[in-house]
BAMISE-993849 format. One record per residue: residue number from 1; residue in three letters; chain; x, y, z of N, C-alpha, C, CB in turn. Coordinates in nm, 3 decimals, decimal comma. Last residue first. Glycine has a CB too. Layout:
% BAMISE-993849
@seq=NUM&type=ALA&mol=A&n.x=X&n.y=Y&n.z=Z&ca.x=X&ca.y=Y&ca.z=Z&c.x=X&c.y=Y&c.z=Z&cb.x=X&cb.y=Y&cb.z=Z;
...
***
This chain:
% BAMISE-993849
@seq=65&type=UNK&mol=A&n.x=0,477&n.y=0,807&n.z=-1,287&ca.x=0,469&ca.y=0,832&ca.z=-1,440&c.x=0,392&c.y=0,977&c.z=-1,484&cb.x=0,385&cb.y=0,702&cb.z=-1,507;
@seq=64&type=UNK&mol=A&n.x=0,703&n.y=0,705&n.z=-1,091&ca.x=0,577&ca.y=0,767&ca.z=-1,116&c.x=0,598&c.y=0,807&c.z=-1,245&cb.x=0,535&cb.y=0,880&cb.z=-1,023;
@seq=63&type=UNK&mol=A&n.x=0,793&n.y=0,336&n.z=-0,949&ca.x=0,845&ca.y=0,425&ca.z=-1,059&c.x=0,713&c.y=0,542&c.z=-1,083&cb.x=0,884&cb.y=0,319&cb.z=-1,213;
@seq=62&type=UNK&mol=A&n.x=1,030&n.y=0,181&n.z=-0,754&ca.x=0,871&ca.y=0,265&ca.z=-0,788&c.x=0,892&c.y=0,342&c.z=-0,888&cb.x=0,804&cb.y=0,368&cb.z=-0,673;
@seq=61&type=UNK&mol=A&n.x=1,224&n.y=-0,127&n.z=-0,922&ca.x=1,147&ca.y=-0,003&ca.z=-0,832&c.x=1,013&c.y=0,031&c.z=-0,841&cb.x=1,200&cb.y=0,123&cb.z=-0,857;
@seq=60&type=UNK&mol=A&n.x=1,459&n.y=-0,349&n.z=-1,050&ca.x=1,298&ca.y=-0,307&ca.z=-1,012&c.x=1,267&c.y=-0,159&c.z=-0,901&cb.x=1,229&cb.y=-0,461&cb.z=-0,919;
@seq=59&type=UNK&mol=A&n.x=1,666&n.y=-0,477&n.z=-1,137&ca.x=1,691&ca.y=-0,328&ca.z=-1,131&c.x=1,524&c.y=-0,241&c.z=-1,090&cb.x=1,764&cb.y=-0,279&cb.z=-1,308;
@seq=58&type=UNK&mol=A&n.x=1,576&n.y=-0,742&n.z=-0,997&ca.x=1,687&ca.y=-0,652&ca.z=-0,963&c.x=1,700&c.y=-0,530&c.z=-0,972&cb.x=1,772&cb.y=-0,675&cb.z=-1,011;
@seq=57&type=UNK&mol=A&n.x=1,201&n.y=-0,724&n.z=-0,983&ca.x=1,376&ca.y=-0,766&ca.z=-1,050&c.x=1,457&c.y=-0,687&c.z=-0,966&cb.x=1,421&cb.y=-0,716&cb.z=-1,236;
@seq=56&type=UNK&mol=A&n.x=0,962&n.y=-0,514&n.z=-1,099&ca.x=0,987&ca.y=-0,628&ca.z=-1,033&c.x=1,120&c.y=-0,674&c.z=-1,069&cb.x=0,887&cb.y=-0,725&cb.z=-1,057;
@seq=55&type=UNK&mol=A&n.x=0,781&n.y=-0,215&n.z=-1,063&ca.x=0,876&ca.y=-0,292&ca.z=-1,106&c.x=0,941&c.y=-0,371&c.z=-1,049&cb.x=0,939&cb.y=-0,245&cb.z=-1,148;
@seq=54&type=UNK&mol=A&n.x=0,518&n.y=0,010&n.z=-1,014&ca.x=0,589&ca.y=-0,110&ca.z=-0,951&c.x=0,688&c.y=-0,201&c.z=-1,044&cb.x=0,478&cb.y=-0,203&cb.z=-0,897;
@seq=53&type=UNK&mol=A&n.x=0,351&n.y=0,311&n.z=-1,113&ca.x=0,369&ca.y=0,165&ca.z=-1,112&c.x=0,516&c.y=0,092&c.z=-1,033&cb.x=0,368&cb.y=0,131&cb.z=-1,270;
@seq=52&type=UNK&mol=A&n.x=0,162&n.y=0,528&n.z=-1,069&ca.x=0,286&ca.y=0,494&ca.z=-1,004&c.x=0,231&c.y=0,348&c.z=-1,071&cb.x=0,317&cb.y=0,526&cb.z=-0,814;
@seq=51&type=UNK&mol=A&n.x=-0,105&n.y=0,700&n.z=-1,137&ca.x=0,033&ca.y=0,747&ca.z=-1,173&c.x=0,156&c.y=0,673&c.z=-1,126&cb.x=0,047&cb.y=0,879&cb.z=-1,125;
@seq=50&type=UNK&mol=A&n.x=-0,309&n.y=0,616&n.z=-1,004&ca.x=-0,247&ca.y=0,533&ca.z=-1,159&c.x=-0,179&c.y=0,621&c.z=-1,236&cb.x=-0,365&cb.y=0,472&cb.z=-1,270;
@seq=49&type=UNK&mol=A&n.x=-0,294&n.y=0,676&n.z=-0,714&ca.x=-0,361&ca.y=0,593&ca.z=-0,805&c.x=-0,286&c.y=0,532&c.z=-0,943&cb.x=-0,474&cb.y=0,672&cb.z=-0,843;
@seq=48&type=UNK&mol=A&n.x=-0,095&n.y=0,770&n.z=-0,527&ca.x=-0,077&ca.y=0,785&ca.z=-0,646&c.x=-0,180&c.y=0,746&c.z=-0,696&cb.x=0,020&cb.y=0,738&cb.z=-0,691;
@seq=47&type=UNK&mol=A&n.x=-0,254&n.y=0,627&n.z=-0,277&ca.x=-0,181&ca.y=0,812&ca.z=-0,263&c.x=-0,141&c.y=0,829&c.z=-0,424&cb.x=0,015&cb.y=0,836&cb.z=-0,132;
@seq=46&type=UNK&mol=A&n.x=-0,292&n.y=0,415&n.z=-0,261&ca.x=-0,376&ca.y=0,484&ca.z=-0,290&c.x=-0,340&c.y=0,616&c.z=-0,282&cb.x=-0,468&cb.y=0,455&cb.z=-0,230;
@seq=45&type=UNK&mol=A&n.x=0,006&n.y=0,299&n.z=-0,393&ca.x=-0,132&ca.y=0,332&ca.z=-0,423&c.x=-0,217&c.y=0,369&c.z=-0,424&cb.x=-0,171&cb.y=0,318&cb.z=-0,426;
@seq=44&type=UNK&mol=A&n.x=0,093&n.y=0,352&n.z=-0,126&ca.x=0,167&ca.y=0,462&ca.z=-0,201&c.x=0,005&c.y=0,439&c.z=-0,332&cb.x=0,391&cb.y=0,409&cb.z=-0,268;
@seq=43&type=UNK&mol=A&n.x=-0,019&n.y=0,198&n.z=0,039&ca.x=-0,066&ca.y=0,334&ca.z=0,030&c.x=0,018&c.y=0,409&c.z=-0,035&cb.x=-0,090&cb.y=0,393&cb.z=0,145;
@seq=42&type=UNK&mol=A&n.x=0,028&n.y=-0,066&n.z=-0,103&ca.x=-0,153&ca.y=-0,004&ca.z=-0,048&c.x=-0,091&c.y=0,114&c.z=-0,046&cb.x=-0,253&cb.y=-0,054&cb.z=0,127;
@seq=41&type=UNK&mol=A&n.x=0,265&n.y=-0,078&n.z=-0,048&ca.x=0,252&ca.y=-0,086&ca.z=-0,163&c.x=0,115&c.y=-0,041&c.z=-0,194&cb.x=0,287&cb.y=-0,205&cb.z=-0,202;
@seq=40&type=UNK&mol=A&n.x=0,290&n.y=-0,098&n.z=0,241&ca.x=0,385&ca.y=0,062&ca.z=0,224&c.x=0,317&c.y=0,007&c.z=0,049&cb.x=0,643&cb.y=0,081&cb.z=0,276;
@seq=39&type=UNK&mol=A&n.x=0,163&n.y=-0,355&n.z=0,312&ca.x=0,093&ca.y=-0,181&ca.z=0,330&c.x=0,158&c.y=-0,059&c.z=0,293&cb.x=0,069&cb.y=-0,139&cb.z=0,477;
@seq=38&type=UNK&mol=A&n.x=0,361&n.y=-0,488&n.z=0,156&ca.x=0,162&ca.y=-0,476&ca.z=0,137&c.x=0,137&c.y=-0,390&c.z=0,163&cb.x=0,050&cb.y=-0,549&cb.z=0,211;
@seq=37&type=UNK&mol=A&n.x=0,625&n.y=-0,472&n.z=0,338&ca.x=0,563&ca.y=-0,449&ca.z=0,219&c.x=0,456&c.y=-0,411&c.z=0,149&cb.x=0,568&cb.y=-0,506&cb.z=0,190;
@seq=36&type=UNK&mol=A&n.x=0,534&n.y=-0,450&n.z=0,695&ca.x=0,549&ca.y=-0,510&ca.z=0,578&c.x=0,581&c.y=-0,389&c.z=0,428&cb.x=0,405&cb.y=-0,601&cb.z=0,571;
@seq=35&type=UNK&mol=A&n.x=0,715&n.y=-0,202&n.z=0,848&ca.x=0,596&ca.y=-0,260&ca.z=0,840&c.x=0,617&c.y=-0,359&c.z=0,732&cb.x=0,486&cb.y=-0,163&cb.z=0,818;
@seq=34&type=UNK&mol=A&n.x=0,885&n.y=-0,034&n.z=0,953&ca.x=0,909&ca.y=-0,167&ca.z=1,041&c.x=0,743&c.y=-0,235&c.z=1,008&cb.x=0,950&cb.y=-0,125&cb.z=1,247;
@seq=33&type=UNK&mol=A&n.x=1,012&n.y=0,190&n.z=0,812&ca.x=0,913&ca.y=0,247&ca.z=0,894&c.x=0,828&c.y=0,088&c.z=0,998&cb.x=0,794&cb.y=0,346&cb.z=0,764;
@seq=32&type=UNK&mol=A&n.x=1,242&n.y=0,093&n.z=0,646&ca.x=1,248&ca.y=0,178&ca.z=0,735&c.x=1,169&c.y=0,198&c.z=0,839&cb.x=1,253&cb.y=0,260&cb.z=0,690;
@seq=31&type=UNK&mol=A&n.x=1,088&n.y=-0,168&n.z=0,543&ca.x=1,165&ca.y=-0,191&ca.z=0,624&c.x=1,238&c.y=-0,092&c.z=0,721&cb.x=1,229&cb.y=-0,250&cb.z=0,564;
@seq=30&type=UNK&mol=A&n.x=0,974&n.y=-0,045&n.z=0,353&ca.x=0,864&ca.y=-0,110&ca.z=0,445&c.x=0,986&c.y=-0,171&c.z=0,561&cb.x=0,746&cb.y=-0,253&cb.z=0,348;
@seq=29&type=UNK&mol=A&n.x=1,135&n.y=0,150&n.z=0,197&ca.x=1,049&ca.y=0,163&ca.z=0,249&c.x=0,997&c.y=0,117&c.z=0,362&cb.x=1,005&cb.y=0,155&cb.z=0,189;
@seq=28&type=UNK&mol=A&n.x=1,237&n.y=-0,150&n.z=0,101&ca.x=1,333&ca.y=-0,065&ca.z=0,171&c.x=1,276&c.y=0,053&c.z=0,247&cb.x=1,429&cb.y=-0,014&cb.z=0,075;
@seq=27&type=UNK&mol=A&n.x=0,993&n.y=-0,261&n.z=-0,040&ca.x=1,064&ca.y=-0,340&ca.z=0,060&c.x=1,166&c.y=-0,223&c.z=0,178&cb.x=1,173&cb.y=-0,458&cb.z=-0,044;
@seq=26&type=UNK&mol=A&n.x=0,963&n.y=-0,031&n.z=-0,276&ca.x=0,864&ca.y=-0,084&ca.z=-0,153&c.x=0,917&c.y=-0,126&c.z=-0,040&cb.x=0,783&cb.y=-0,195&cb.z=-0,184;
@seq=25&type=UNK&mol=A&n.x=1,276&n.y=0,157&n.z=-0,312&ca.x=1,168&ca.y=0,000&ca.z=-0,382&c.x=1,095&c.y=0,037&c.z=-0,233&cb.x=1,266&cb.y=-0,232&cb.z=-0,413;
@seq=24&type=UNK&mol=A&n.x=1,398&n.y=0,335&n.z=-0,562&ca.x=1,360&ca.y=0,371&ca.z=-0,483&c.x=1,245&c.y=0,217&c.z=-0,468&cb.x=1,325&cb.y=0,524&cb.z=-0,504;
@seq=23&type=UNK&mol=A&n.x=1,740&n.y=0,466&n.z=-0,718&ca.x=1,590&ca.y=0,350&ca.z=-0,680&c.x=1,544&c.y=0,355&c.z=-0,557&cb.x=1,613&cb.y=0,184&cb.z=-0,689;
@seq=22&type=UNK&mol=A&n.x=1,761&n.y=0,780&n.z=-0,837&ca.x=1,760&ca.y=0,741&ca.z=-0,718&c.x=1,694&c.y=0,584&c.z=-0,704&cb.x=1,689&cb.y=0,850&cb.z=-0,643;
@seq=21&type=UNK&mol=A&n.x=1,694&n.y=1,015&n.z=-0,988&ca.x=1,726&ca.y=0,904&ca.z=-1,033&c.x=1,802&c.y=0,802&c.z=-0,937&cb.x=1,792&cb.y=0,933&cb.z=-1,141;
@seq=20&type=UNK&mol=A&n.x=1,563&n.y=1,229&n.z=-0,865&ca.x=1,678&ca.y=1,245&ca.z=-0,849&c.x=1,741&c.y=1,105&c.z=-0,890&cb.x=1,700&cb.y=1,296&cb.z=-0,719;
@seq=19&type=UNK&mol=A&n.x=1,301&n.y=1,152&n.z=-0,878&ca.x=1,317&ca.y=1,272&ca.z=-0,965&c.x=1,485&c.y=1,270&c.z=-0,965&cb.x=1,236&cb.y=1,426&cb.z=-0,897;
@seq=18&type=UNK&mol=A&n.x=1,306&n.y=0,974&n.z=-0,631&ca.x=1,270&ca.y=0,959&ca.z=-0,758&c.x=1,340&c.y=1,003&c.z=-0,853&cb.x=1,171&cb.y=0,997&cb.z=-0,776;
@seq=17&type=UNK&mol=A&n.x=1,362&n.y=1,167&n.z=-0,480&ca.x=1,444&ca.y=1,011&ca.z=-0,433&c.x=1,464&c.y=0,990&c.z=-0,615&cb.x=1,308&cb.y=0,840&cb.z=-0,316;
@seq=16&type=UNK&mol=A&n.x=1,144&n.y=1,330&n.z=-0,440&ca.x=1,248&ca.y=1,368&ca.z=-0,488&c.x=1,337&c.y=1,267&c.z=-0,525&cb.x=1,296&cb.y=1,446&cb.z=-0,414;
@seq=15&type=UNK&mol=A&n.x=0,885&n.y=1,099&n.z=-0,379&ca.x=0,936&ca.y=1,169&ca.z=-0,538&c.x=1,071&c.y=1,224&c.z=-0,544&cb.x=0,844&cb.y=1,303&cb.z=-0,586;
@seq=14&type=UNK&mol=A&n.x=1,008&n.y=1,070&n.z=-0,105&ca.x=1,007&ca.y=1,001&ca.z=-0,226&c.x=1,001&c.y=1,027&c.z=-0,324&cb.x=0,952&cb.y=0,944&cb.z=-0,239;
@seq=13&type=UNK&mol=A&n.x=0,962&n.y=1,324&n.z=0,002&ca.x=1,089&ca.y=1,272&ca.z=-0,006&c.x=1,140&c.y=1,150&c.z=-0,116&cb.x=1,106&cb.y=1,231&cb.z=0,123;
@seq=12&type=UNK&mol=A&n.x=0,714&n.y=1,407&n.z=-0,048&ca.x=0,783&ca.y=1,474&ca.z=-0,118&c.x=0,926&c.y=1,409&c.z=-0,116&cb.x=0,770&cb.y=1,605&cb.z=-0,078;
@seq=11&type=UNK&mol=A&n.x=0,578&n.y=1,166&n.z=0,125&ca.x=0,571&ca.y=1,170&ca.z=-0,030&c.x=0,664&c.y=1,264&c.z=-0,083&cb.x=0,433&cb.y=1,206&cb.z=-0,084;
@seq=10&type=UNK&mol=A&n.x=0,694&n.y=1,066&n.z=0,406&ca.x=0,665&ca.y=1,164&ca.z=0,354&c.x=0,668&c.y=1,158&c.z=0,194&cb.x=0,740&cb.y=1,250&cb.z=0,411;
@seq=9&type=UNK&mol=A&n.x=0,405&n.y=0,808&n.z=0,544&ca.x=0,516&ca.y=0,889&ca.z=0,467&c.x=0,501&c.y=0,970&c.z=0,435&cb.x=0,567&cb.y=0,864&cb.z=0,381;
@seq=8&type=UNK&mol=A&n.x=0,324&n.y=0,651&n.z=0,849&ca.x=0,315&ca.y=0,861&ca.z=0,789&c.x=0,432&c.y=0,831&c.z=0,639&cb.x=0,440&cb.y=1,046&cb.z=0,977;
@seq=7&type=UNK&mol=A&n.x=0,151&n.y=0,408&n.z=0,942&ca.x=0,286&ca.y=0,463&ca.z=0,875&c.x=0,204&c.y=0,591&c.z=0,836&cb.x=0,371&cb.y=0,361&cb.z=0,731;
@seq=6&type=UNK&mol=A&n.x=-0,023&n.y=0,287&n.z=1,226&ca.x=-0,041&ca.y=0,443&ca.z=1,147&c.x=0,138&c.y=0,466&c.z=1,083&cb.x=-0,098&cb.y=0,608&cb.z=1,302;
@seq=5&type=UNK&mol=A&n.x=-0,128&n.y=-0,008&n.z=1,271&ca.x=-0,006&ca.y=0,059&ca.z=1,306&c.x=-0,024&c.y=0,168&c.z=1,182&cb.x=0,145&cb.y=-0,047&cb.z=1,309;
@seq=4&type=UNK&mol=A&n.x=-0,383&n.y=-0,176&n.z=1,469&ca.x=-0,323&ca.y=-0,116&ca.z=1,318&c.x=-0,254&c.y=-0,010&c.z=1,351&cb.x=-0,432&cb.y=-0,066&cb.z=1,201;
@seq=3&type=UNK&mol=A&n.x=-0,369&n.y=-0,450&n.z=1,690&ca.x=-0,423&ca.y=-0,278&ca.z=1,643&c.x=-0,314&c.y=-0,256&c.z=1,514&cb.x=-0,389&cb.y=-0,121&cb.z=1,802;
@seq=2&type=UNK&mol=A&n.x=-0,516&n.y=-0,784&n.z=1,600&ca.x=-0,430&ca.y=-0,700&ca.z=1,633&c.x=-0,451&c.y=-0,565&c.z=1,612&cb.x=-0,334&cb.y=-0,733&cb.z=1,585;
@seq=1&type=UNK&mol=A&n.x=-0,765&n.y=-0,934&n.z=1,814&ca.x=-0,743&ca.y=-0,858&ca.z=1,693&c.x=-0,622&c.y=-0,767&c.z=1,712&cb.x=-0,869&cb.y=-0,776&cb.z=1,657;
***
């Protein structure tokens, strides 16, 4: 069984990213901190619930609502 790797984000850096009209995607995320995608998209989820949605495409991001 493989061991599970503990990502820390910092959330205030991302919202600002945000707030500062900034794109901001999962992938680039999951590629700073050397994890997939899935899990940087799990826990911004469960850290936002259903204030954040996901956008898909070129001009796609996170987006909080």
């Amino acid at each position: 069984m493989r061991s599970m790797k503990v990502v820390t984000l910092n959330f205030n850096d991302i919202e600002e990213m945000i707030k500062d009209g900034k794109r901001v995607t999962v992938k680039a995320i999951a590629e700073e901190h050397g994890v997939s995608p899935l899990i940087i998209r799990r826990t911004l989820g469960d850290h936002y619930a259903d204030k954040i949605s996901f956008q898909r495409g070129r001009k796609g991001g996170i987006v909080l609502d």
